[in-house]
LUMZAKOL-462062 format. One record per residue (C-alpha): x, y, z. Coordinates in steps of 0.02 Angstrom, whole numbers, padded with zeros to 5 digits, always signed. Layout:
! residues N
XYZ;...
***
This chain:
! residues 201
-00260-01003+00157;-00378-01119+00059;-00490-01182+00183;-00594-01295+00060;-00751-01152+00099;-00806-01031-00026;-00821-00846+00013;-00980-00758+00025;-01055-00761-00151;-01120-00569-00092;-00997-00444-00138;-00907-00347-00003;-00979-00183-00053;-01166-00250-00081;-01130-00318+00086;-01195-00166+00204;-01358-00127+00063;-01405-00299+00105;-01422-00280+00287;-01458-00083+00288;-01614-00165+00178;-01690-00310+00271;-01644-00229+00446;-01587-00066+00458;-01615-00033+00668;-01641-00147+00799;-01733-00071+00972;-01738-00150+01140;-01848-00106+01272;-01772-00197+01419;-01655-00061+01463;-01765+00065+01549;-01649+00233+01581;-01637+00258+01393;-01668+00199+01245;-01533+00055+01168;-01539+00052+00960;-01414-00041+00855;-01397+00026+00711;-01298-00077+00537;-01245+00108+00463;-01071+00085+00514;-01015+00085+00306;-00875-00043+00255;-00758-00089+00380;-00593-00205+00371;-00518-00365+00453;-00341-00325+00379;-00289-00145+00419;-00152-00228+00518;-00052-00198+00368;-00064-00013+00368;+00114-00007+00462;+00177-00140+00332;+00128-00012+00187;+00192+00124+00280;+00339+00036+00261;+00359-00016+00115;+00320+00146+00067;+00473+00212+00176;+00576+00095+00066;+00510+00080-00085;+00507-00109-00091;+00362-00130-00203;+00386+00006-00321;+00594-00041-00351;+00511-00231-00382;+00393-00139-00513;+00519-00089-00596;+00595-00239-00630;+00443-00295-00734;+00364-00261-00896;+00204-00223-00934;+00151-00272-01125;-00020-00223-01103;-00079-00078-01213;-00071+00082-01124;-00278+00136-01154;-00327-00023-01098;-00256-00026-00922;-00353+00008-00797;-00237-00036-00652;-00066-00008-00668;+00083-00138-00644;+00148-00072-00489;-00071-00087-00410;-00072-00252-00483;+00095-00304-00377;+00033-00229-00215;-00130-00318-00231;-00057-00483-00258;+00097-00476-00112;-00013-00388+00034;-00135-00532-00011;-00016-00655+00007;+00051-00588+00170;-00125-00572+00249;-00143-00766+00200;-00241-00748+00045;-00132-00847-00068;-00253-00897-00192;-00261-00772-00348;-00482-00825-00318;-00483-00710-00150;-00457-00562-00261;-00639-00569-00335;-00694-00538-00134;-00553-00434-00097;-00544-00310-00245;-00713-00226-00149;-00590-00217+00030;-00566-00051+00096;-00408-00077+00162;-00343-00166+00014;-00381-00042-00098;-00278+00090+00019;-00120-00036+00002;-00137-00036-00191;-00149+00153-00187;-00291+00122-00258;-00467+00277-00242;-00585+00215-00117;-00729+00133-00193;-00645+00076-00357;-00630-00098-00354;-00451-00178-00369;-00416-00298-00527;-00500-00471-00549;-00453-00638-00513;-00416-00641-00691;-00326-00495-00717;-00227-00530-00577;-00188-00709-00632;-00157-00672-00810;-00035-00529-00760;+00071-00629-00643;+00098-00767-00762;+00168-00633-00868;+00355-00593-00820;+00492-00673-00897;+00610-00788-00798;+00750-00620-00825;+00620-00531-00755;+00599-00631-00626;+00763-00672-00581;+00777-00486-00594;+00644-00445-00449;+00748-00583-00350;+00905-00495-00374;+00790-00325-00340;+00737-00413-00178;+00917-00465-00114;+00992-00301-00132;+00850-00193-00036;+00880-00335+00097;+01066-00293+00109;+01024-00117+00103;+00915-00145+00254;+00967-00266+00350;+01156-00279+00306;+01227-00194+00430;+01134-00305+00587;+01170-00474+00467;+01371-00400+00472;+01353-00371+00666;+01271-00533+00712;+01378-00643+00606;+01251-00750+00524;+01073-00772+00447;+00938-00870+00519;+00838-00957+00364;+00672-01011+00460;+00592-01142+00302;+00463-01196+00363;+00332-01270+00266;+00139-01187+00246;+00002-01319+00288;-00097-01296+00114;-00194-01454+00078;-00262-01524-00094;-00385-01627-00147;-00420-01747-00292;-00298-01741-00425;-00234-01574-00417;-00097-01507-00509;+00076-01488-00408;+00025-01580-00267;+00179-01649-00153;+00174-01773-00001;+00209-01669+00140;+00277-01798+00285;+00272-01648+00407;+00083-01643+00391;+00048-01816+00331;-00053-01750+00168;-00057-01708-00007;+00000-01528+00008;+00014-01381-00131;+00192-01351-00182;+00133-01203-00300;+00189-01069-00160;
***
């Protein structure tokens, strides 16, 4: 979600060098039975490996990989550095942890657990914020419409047969509080929230 804050300009990685270099160990004496030290050496860590068991899933199913399929990739093949299918799991596990905004991937791209959804080797960074905004701007509208279809039929697969028990489907549309500011481009009254709200989702 676009909070109107801007992420730390300090790359994730560059992130635990900073702090292993100013303060590497902190000591403190008011324990007396044995020594207490905190020490920063813990490496990268994560505030999104909840979507591990999401992956896992999708992996299961191959959600993300029959989507991939449904879209081209005109890039020249010794130029690409991540493929079509990284570029789409980058993008949709951003989106469902609440980084809709293509600019989180700059941050992101660094993200240890993001780089395990993407399939991606530990330590390579993920694509850019440009990369990743010039290659989703890229399908067709048969492509698209293509994925869509792609997307309805592994929801039949996998939930048909509880939709054909239960009788009916349950459309929850409920609208995401993203507000804008100034004059910016596809920006809707929302009445729900009383603002100027992003209708780009």
């Amino acid at each position: 979600m676009n909070t109107g804050f801007r992420g730390p300009s300090i790359p994730f990685r560059s992130t635990h060098h900073l702090i292993q270099s100013v303060l590497s160990q902190l000591n403190f004496s008011f324990y007396r039975h044995q020594p207490i030290l905190a020490d920063f050496s813990g490496g990268q860590i994560t505030s999104d490996a909840g979507l591990l068991p999401l992956r896992a899933f999708d992996q299961r199913h191959g959600l993300t990989r029959q989507l991939a399929q449904h879209l081209r990739d005109p890039r020249q093949g010794g130029r690409i550095r991540h493929s079509s299918l990284s570029l789409l799991r980058q993008r949709v596990y951003q989106i469902v942890a609440g980084y809709e905004d293509a600019h989180d991937a700059d941050r992101l791209r660094h993200d240890p657990a993001f780089q395990l959804l993407a399939d991606q080797p530990l330590g390579q960074p993920l694509s850019s914020q440009p990369t990743l905004s010039r290659w989703e701007n890229t399908p067709s509208a048969r492509e698209l419409i293509g994925a869509h279809d792609g997307g309805l039929d592994a929801f039949v697969r996998l939930c048909g047969k509880q939709v054909r028990q239960r009788g009916e489907i349950l459309l929850d549309v409920d609208s995401t509080d993203d507000p804008t500011y100034g004059q910016q481009q596809l920006s809707f009254f929302n009445a729900a929230y009383n603002q100027l709200e992003s209708e780009a989702l």
